[in-house]
C-alpha positions, 0 to 999 in steps of 0.5 A, spaced: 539 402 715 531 402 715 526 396 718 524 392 713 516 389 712 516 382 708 512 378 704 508 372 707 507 366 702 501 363 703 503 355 701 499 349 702 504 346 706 506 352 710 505 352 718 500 355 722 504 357 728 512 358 726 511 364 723 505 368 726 509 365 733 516 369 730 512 375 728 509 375 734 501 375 730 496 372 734 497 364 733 493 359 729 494 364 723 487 362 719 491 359 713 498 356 712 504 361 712 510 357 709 515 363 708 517 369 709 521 373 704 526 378 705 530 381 699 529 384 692 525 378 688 521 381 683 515 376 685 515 379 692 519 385 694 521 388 701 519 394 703 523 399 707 520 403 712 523 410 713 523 413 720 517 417 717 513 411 716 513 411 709 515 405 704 518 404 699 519 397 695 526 395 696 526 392 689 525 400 687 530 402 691 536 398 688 533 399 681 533 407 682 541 407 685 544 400 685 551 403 687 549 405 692 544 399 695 549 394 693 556 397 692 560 398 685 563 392 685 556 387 687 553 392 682 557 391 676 557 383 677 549 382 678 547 387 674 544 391 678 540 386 681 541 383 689 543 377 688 541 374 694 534 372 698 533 371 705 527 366 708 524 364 714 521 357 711 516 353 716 514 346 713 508 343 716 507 338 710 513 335 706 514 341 700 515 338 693 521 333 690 525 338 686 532 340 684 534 348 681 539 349 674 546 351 675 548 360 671 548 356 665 542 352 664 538 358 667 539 362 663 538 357 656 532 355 660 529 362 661 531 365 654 528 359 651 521 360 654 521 368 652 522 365 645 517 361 646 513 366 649 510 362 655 507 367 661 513 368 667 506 366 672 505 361 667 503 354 671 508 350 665 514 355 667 520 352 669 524 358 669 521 365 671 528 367 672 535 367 667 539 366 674 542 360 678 538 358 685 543 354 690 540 355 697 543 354 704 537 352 710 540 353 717 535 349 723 531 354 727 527 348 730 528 340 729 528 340 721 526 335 717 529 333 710 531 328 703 537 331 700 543 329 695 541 321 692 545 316 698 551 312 695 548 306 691 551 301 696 547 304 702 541 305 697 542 297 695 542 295 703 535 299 704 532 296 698 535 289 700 531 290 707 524 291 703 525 287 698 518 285 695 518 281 689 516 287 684 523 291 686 527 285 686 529 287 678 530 294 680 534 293 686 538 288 682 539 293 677 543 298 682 546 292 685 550 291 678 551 298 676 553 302 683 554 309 681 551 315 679 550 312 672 546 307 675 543 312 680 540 315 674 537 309 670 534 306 675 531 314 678 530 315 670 525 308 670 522 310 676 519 317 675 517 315 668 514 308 670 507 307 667 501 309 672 498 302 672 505 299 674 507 304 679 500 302 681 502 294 682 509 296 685 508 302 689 503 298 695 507 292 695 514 297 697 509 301 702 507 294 705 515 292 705 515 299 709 509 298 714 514 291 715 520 294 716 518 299 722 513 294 725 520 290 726 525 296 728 529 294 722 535 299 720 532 303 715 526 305 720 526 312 720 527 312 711 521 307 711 517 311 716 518 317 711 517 314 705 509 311 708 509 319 710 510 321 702 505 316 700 500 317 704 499 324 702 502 323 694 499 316 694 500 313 687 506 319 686 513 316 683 516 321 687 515 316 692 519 311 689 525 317 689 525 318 695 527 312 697 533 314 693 535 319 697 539 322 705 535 322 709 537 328 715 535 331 721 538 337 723 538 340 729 538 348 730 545 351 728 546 346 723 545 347 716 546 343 709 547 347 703 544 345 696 548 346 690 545 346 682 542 339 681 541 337 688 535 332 689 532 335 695 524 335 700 523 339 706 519 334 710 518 338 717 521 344 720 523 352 720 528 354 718 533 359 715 534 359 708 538 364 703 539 363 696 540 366 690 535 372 688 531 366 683 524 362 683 527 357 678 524 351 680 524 343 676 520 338 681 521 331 680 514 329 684 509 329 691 506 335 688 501 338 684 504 342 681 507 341 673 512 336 672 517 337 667 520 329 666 525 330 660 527 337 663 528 336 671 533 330 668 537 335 664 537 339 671 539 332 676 546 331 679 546 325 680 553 325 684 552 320 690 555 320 698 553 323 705 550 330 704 555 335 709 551 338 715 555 344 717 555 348 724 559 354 721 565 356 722 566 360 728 570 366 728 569 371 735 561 370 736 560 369 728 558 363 726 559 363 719 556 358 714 561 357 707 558 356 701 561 356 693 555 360 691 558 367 689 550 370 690 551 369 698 554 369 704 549 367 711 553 368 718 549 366 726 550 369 732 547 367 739 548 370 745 546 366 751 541 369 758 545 375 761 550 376 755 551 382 752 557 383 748 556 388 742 558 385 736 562 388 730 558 388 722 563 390 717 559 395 711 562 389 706 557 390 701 549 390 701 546 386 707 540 384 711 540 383 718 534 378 721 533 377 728 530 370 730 530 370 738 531 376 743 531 383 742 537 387 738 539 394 738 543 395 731 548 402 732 551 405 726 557 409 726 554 415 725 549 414 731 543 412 727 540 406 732 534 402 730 531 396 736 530 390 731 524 385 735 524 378 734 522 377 727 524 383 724 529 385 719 533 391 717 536 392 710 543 396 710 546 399 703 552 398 702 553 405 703 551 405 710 557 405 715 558 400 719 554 397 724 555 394 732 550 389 734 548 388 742 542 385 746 537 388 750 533 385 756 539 379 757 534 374 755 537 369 749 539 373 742 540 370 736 542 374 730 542 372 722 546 376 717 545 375 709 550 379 705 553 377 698 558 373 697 564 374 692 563 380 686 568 379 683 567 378 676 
């Protein structure tokens, strides 16, 4: 059981406040922080601190002795690998529109670019990773997002309620095919559109958006998303996308999870986020970064309907958050002011316990104890014993756990 040190990715659209504010930095940082890592990614590993001081890099350390950090049974179904990666994700500004390969399509997708000899850090790679990458982003704060394409119904009712005479055609093409077959042609249109006539067409369905709100019509707060997106990304298709999507706002506690082909954009918020140990990523748009058009449709799930917000299934004082992603498991706890209750953490295998609110003590079974402040994490081996969790002081606590899910093969 050792305190971790994590690497702070310096993201245009990070914020300047959530996560030096959470670190207890001083606060504006000089430049945008948009995520906090915690685990075994190969781009950016944690460090354990040993009682001594010391550091070592946890990619290392599993890499050196993967029975031991991760258990024999997680050992032997993620060869060796820790198969999941925990963040801290804060947006200030909207991330990109982007969707992440199923096991298959990573791993053909990754083996095709070692063939085609295309650098790991290359800006034109789209799989650095040969794993899968679906995520889980639990709110810490009020948390903004577009996630999953809306049932074409929805969609045409939107569309209807901004129709200009540039989209009448497209709106009509959705109307006579409302399905995820339709979804796709008209999403396939859109992104593909030539420059110039996503210059005419683009103006005329921001105006409509301007109308819309200024008319509290129902679809505002879709209008008001997609006059944000097109203010930063102006003459960006993936604006038109955008109008094809859920729109959710969470609050803290609830979460979405994002299987492969999920078309999704943070657009403001922090936020937990676990995920599989993966950096694959296939972007649709609002971003300058590359775009892989005829790959990101080979990706895209366009399966439609209404994004589920989970709040965790409570056992005891643990929230759990369920998911089909074998790579992961996120579990919540809260403690309210003046409780102290101690909770049980079972040694099911490798985990990372990250406190997001009050002061924790975490105490082995062996009676090794560590106090985690908020902000900070702790990396438990499989090996470890199992530990107990209390607060400190009575002020409110929240606690999250990130372990593996299934290992079975």
């Amino acid at each position: 059981m050792e305190l971790l040190r994590n690497a702070v990715r310096p993201y245009a659209w990070g914020s300047r406040t959530a996560i030096p504010e959470l670190l207890g930095r001083p606060v504006p940082a000089p430049h945008p922080e948009a995520e906090l890592w915690m685990g075994a990614h190969p781009g950016d590993p944690s460090h354990v601190i040993a009682p001594d001081g010391t550091e070592r890099s946890l990619l290392e350390l599993v890499d050196a002795d993967p029975v031991t950090q991760l258990g024999e049974r997680c050992a032997k179904r993620w060869g060796g690998r820790l198969p999941f990666l925990l963040k801290i994700l804060a947006a200030e500004e909207p991330l990109s529109m982007q969707a992440h390969p199923s096991a298959a399509q990573a791993a053909e997708g990754h083996a095709r670019e070692e063939r085609l000899g295309i650098p790991r850090d290359a800006p034109n790679r789209n799989y650095p990773d040969p794993t899968a990458k679906p995520e889980l982003v639990c709110a810490l704060t009020e948390f903004h997002a577009l996630a999953g394409f809306r049932t074409p119904d929805r969609t045409v009712k939107l569309l209807k309620a901004i129709e200009t005479p540039g989209l009448a055609k497209y709106t009509g093409l959705l109307e006579a095919q409302p399905d995820p077959s339709g979804l796709r042609a008209l999403f396939t249109t859109w992104i593909t559109l030539p420059q110039p006539s996503l210059d005419s067409l683009l103006p005329e369905v921001l105006d409509a958006c301007v109308r819309h709100v200024q008319e509290h019509g129902e679809f505002a707060v879709e209008c008001r998303t997609i006059l944000e997106l097109g203010e930063a990304h102006p003459r960006d298709a993936g604006v038109l996308a955008a109008l094809l999507l859920n729109r959710l706002t969470l609050r803290a506690g609830e979460a979405i999870y994002l299987p492969a082909g999920n078309l999704h954009l943070y657009l403001h918020g922090t936020a937990v986020e676990i995920l599989a140990n993966s950096d694959n990523i296939l972007r649709c748009g609002l971003t300058p970064k590359h775009v892989d058009v005829p790959e990101l449709l080979r990706v895209v799930d366009f399966a439609c309907g209404e994004m589920p917000v989970q709040c965790g299934d409570v056992g005891g004082r643990m929230a759990v958050y369920h998911t089909d992603a074998p790579e992961f498991e996120l579990s919540r706890v809260e403690w309210a002011d003046g409780q102290s209750d101690e909770i049980a953490v079972d040694s099911t295998g490798p985990q990372i316990l990250l406190c997001t609110a009050g002061d924790l003590l975490v105490t082995a079974d062996d009676g090794e104890k560590v106090e985690l402040r908020r902000g900070q994490s702790v990396w438990l081996p499989a090996a470890d014993p199992p530990v107990h969790v209390r607060p400190l002081g009575g002020a409110r606590s929240q606690l999250f756990r990130a372990t593996a899910g299934t290992c079975e093969d």
